[in-house]
C-alpha positions as CSV (number, residue, x, y, z in Angstrom):
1,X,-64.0,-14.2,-34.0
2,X,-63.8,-10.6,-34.9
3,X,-61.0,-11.6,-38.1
4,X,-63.6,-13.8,-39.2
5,X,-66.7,-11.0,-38.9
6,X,-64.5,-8.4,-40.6
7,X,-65.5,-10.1,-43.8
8,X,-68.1,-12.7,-43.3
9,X,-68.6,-13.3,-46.9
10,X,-65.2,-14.4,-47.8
11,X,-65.2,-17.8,-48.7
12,X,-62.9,-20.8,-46.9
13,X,-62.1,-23.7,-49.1
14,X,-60.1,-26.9,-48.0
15,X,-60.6,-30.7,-48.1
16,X,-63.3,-30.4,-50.8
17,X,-65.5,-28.1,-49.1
18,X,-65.9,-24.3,-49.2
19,X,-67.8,-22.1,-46.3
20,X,-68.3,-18.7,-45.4
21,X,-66.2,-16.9,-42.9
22,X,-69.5,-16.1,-41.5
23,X,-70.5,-19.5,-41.0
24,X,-67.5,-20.5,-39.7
25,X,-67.8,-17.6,-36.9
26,X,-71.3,-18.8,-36.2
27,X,-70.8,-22.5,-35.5
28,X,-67.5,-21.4,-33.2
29,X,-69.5,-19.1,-31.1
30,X,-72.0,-22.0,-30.6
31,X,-68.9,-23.6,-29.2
32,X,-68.4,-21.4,-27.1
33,X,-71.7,-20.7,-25.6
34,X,-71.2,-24.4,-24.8
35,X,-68.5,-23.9,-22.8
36,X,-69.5,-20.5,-20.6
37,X,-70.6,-22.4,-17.9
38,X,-67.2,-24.2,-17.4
39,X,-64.7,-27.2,-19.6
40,X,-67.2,-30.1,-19.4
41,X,-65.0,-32.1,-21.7
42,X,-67.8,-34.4,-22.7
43,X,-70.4,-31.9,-23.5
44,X,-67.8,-29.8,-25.6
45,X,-67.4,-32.7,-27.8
46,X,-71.2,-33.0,-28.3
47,X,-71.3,-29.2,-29.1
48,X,-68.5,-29.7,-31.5
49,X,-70.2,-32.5,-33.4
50,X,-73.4,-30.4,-33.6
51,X,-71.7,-27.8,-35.1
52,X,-68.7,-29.1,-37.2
53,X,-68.0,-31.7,-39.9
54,X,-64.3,-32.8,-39.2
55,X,-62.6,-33.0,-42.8
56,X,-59.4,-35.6,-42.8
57,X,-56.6,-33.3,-44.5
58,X,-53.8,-36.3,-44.3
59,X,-54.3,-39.8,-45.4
60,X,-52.6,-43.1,-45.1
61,X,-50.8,-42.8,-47.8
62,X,-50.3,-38.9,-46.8
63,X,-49.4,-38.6,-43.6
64,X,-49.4,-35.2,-41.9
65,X,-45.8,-34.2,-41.0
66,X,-45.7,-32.7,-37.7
67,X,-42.5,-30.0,-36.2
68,X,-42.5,-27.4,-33.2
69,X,-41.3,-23.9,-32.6
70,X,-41.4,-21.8,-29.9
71,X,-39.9,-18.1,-28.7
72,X,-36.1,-18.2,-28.1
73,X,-34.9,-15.5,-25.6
74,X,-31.1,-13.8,-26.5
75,X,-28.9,-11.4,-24.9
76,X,-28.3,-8.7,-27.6
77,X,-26.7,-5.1,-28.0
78,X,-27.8,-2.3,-30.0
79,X,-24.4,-1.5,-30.5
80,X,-21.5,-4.0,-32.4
81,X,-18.7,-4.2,-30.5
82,X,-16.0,-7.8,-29.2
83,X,-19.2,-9.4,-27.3
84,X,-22.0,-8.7,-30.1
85,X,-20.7,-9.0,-33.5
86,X,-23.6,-10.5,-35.8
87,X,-26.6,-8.3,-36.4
88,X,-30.2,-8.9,-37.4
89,X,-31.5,-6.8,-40.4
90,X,-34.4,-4.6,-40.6
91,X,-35.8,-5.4,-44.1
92,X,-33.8,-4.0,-46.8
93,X,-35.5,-1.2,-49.3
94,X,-34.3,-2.7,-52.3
95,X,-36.3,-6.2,-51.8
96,X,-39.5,-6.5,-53.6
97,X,-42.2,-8.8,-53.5
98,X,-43.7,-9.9,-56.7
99,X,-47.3,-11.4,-56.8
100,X,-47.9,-14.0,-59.3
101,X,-52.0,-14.6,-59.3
102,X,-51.9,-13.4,-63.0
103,X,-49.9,-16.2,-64.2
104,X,-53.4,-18.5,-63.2
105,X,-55.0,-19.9,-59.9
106,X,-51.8,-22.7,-59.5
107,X,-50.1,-18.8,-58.0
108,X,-52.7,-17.9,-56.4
109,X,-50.7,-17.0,-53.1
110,X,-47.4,-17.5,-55.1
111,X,-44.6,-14.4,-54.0
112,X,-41.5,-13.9,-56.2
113,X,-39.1,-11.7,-53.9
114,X,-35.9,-10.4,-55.4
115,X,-34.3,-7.3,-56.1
116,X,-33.8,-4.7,-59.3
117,X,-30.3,-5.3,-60.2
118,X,-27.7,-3.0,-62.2
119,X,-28.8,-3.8,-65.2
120,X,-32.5,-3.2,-64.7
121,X,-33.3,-7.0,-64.1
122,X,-35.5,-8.6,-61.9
123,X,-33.2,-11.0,-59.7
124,X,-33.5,-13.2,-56.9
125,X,-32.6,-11.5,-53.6
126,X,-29.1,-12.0,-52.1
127,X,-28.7,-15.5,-50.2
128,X,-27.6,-16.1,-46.7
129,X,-24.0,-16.3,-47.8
130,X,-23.9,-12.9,-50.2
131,X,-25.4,-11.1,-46.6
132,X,-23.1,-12.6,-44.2
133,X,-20.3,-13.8,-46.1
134,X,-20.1,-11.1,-48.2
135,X,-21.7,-8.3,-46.7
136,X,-24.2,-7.6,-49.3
137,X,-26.2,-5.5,-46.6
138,X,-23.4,-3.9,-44.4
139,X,-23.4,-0.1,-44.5
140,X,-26.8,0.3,-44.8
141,X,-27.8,1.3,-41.7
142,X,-30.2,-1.6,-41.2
143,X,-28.9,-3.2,-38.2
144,X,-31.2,-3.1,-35.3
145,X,-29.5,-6.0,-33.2
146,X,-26.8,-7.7,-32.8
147,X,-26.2,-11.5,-31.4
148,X,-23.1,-13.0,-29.4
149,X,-23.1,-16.1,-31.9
150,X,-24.0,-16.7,-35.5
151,X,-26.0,-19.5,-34.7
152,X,-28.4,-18.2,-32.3
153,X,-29.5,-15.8,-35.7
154,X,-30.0,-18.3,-37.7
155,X,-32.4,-20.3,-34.4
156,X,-33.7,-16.8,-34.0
157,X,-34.6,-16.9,-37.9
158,X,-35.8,-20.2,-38.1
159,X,-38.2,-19.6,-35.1
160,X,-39.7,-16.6,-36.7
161,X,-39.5,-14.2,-33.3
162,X,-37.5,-14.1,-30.0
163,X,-37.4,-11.7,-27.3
164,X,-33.9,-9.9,-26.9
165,X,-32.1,-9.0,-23.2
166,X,-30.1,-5.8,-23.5
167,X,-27.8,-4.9,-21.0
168,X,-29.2,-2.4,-18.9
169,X,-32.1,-5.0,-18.9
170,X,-34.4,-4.1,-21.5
171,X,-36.4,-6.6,-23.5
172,X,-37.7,-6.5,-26.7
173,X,-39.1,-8.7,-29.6
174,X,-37.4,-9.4,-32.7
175,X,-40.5,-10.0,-34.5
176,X,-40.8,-11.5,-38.0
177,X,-40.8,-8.6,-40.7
178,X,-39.9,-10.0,-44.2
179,X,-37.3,-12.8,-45.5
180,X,-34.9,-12.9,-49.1
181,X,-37.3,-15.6,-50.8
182,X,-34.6,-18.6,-51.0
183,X,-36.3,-21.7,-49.7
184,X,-35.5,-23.2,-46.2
185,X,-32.9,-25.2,-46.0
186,X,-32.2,-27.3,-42.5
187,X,-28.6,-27.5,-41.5
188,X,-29.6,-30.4,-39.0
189,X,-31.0,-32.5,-42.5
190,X,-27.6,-31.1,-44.3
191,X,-25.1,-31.9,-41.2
192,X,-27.0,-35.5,-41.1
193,X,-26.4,-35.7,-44.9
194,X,-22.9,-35.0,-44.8
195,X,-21.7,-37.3,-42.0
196,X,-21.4,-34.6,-39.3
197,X,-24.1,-35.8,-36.9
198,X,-26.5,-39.0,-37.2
199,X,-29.7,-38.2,-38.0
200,X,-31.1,-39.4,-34.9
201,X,-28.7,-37.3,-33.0
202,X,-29.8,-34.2,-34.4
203,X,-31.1,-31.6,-32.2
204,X,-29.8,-27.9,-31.4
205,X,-27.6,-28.7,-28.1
206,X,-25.8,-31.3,-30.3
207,X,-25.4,-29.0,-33.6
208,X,-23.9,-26.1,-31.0
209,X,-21.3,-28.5,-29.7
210,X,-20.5,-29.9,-33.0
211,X,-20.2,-26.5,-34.5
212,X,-18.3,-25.2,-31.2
213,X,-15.7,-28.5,-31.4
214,X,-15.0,-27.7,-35.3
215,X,-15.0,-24.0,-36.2
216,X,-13.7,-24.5,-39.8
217,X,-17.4,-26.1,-40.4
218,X,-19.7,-22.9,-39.2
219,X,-19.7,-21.4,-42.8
220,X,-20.4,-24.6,-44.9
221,X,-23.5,-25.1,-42.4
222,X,-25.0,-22.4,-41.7
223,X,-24.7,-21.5,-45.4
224,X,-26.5,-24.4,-46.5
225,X,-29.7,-22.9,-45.7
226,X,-29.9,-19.9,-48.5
227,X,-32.9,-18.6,-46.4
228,X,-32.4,-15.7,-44.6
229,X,-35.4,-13.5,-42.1
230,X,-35.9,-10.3,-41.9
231,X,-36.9,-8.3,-38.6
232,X,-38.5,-4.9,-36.6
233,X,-37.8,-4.5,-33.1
234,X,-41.3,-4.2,-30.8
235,X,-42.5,-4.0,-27.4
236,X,-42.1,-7.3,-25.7
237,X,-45.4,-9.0,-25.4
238,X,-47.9,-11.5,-27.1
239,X,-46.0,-12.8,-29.8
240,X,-48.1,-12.2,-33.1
241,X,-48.1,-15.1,-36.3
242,X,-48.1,-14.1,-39.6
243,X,-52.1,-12.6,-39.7
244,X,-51.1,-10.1,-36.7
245,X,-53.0,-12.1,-34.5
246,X,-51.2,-13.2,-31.0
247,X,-51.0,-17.5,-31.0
248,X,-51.5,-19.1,-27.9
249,X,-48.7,-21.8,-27.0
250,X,-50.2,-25.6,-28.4
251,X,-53.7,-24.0,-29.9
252,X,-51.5,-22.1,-32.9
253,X,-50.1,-23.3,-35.5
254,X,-48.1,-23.1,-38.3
255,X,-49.5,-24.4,-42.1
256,X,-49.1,-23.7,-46.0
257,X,-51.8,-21.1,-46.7
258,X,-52.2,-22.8,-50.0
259,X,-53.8,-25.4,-48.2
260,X,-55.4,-24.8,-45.5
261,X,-57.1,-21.6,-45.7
262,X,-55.9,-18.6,-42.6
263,X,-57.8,-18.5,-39.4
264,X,-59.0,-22.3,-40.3
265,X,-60.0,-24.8,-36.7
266,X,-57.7,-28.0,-37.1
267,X,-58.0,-30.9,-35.1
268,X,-54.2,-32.2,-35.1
269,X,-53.3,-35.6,-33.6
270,X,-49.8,-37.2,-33.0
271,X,-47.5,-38.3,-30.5
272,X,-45.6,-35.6,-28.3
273,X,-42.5,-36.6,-26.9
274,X,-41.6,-36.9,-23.3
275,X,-37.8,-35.2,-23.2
276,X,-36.1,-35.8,-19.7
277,X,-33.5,-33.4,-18.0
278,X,-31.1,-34.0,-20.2
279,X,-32.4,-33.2,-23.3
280,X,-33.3,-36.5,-24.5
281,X,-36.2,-38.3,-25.3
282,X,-37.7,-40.8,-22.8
283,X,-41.1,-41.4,-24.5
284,X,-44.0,-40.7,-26.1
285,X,-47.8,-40.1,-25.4
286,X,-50.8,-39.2,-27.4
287,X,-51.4,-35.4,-28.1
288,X,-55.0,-34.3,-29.4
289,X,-55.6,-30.7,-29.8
290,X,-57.5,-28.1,-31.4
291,X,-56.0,-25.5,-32.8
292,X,-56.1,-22.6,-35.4
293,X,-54.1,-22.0,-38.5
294,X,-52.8,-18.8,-37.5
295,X,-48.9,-18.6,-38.7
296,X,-46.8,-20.1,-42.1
297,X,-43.3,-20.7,-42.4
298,X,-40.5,-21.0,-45.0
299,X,-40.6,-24.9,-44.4
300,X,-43.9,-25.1,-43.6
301,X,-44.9,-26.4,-47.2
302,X,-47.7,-28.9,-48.7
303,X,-51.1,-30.0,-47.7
304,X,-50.6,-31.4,-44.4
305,X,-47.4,-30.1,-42.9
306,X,-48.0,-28.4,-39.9
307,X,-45.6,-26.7,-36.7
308,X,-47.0,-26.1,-33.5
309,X,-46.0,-22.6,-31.4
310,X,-45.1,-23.7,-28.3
311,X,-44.6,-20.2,-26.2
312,X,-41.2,-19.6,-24.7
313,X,-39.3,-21.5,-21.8
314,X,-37.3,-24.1,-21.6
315,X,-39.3,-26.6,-21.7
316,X,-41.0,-25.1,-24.9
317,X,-37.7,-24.8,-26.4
318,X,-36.7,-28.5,-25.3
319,X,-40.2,-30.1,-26.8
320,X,-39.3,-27.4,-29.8
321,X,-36.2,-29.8,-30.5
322,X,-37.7,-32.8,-30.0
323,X,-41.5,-32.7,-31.9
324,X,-40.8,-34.0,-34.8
325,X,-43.3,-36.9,-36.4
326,X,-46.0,-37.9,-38.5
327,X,-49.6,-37.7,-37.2
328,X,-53.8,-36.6,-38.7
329,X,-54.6,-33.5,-39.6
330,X,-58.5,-32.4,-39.3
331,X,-60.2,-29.4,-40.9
332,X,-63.2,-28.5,-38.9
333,X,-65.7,-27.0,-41.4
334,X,-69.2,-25.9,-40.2
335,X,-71.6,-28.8,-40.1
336,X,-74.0,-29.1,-43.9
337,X,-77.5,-30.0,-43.1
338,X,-78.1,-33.2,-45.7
């Protein structure tokens, strides 16, 4: 709660209501004076009806898209050398982010980032291929990492944060600090597009071995996805979304801010997959949780698109490759007296 008392006036508006953040903190500390005596499943969802409206964000004909992530764990050097050749970037001083709210309320969170270039232009930044086909950001003393496998930076990437294993046994978080602006691409979607892999095949034990069975492809993919993440090396501990705020593993999630507003109580509702030993998945059963829009993503785009942080493991990164569906999506706004 203490985000939301920072600035209790600020308003929240999503699925045709608007509340204040004060509001919203008062009806979830009701909740939770519900629940100091110890989870009493039934009386929780009394207190949550007494003190929330739940707003459907997805429809029939709009189903909410669900995906996972989670927190991938590397070994890493600080240093290049045969074993650690492909280094994650600290973010570059010559990327600037360009706000676009003047242009009307359709930009109201809308960034342009780019770089100034030689002629005094305002350009998109440099793509995944200019920086690690061509180097665009060698030499500049902004390496802080570097990775045995070219893959595993663009998983680390994709997942936002990962926790790094130096060799005299160190670990540290590669946290999330800034990206070049090109939309997400996903290699899975391109390799399934392209007649590499089927699409119900895709997953990232089957992309490895694919990529690790034909070399000459590695470029073409990973360079599909123009999108490229920027990072600072921390302390290894809670891992933090996008508001600074640690996420807890199931209750965090991952939305567009243009839609549902920050620090916003979802309901979400779908079916998690049951993956087996080998990777696979077995079945599925019903998931309903409640859980706070605390992160956004390069992909994580339109009204009822959602990815769930899953905390690190493997069996967070198995589910990770696996969640992947359609399901409801539920504001919880604080209950109007009629």
């Amino acid at each position: 709660m203490p985000a939301l008392d920072k600035d209790p006036a600020r308003t929240i508006s999503a699925g045709g209501r608007s509340f204040t953040a004060g509001a919203f903190s008062a009806s979830l500390k009701k909740v939770l004076e519900c629940s100091s005596g110890g989870f009493d499943g039934d009386k929780l969802a009394r207190c949550v009806s007494d003190n929330f409206d739940i707003l459907e964000l997805s429809s029939e004909e709009n189903r909410a898209f669900f995906t996972a992530y989670y927190v991938p764990e590397f070994d890493a050097g600080l240093k290049a050398d045969d074993t650690y050749r492909y280094p994650l970037y600290s973010p570059p001083g010559d990327l600037v982010a360009v706000k676009l709210f003047p242009l009307g309320p359709d930009f109201r969170t809308a960034v342009f980032r780019g770089r100034i270039d030689e002629g005094k232009k305002l350009v998109s930044y440099y793509t995944r291929r200019d920086i690690d086909g061509s180097g665009a950001l060698a030499r500049k003393d902004l390496e802080i990492a570097y990775l045995k496998d070219p893959l595993d930076v663009l998983i680390l990437q994709i997942q936002g944060s990962g926790r790094l294993v130096f060799g005299e046994g160190t670990v540290r978080l590669a946290a999330y600090a800034g990206k070049n602006g090109h939309p997400y691409r996903s290699i899975g979607r391109y390799m399934a597009d392209n007649g590499m892999l089927p699409a119900e095949e895709v997953s990232w034990a089957n992309i490895r071995n694919y990529l690790k069975a034909r070399p000459e492809t590695l470029e073409e993919v990973l360079y599909s996805n123009p999108s490229y993440v920027f990072f600072s090396l921390r302390d290894a501990g809670a891992v933090s979304g996008s508001l600074g705020l640690p996420l807890t593993p199931v209750h965090s999630i991952a939305v567009d801010k243009r839609h549902v507003p920050p620090l916003s109580l979802c309901l979400i509702a779908l079916r998690r997959p049951v993956v087996g030993d080998d990777g696979l998945v077995k079945s599925f059963v019903p998931m309903t949780e409640l859980a706070f829009a605390m992160d956004e993503g390069s992909a994580i785009q339109g009204p009822a698109r959602v990815d769930i942080f899953l905390g690190a493991g493997m069996e967070a990164e198995k589910l990770a490759g696996t969640l992947r569906g359609e399901g409801n999506l539920y504001l919880l706004a604080p209950r109007q007296e009629p």
